[in-house]
C-alpha positions in Angstrom: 94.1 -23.8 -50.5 92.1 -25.6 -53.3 92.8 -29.4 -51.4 91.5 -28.0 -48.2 88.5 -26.5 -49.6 87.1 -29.3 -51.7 87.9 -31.6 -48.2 85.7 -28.8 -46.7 83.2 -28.8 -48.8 82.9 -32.6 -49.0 83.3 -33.1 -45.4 80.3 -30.2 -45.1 78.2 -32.2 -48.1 79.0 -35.7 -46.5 77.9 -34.7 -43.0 74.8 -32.5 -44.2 73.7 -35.5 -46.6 72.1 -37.8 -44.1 70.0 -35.2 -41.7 68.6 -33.8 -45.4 67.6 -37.6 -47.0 65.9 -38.1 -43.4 64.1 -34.5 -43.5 62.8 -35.1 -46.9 61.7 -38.8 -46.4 58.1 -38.0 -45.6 55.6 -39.6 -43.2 54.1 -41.9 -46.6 58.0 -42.2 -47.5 59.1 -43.6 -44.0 55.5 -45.2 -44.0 55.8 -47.2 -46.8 59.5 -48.3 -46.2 57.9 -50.2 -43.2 55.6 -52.3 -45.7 53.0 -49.7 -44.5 50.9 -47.2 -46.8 49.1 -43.9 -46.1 46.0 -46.7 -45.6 47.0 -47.7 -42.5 47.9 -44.5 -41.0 43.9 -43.3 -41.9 41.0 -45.2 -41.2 37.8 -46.1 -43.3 35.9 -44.5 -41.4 37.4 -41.2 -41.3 37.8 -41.4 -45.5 34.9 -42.4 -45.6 33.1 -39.3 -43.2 35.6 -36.4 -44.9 33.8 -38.1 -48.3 30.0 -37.4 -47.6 30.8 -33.9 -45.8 33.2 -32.5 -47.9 32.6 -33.3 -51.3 29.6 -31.6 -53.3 29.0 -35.3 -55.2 30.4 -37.8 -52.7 29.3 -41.1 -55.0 31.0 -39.5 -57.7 34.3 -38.5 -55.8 34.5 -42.0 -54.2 34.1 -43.8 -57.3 37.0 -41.9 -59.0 38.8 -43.2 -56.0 38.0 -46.5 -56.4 38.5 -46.4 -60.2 42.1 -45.2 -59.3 42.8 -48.2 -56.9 41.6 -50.5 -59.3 44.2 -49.4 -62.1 47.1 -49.5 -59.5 46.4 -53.2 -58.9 46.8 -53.0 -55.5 45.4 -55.4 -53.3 45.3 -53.6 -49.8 44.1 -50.4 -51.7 41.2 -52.0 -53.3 40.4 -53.5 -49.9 40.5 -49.9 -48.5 37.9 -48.5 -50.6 36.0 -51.2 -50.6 36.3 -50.7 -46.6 35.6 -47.1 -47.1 32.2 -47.7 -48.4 31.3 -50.2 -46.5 31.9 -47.3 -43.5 30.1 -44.6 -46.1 27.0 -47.2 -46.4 27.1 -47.6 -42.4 26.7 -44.1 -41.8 23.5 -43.9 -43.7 24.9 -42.6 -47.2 22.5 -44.2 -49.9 24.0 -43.1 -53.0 22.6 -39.7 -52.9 24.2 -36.3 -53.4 24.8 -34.9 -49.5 22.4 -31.6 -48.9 
């Protein structure tokens, strides 16, 4: 009754292990197995609007952000923020705390 239990409980484990890897693998997970990042997914733009409404000191916020890509060395999320900016300084932001 042992043998036929562990074979249970392996055959249970072995067939439950790949629908639980997959469920945990989330969307940056999957994302960046595809060379892709969380970047890609969300635009400039939209950072860079959720940035000036949301927070209370939107220069400050965004240049944590971009301190933060800096130190990971990451090319593509360098070029994000600086893209993000760019977007912020399009959409009339000057620097300025929002009101």
């Amino acid at each position: 009754m042992t043998d036929t239990y562990s074979s249970d409980c392996h055959k249970m484990s072995a067939s439950k292990s790949p629908p639980e890897k997959s469920t945990c693998e989330s969307g940056e997970d999957s994302a960046s197995q595809h060379g892709r990042t969380l970047w890609d997914i969300t635009t400039p733009e939209e950072v860079a609007y959720s940035i000036i409404k949301l927070e209370k000191n939107p220069q400050k916020d965004f240049l944590r952000r971009q301190r933060n890509a800096l130190k990971s060395k990451n090319k593509a999320n360098i070029r994000f923020w600086e893209k993000v900016w760019e977007a912020m300084e399009a959409m009339g932001f000057n620097g300025q705390e929002s009101s």
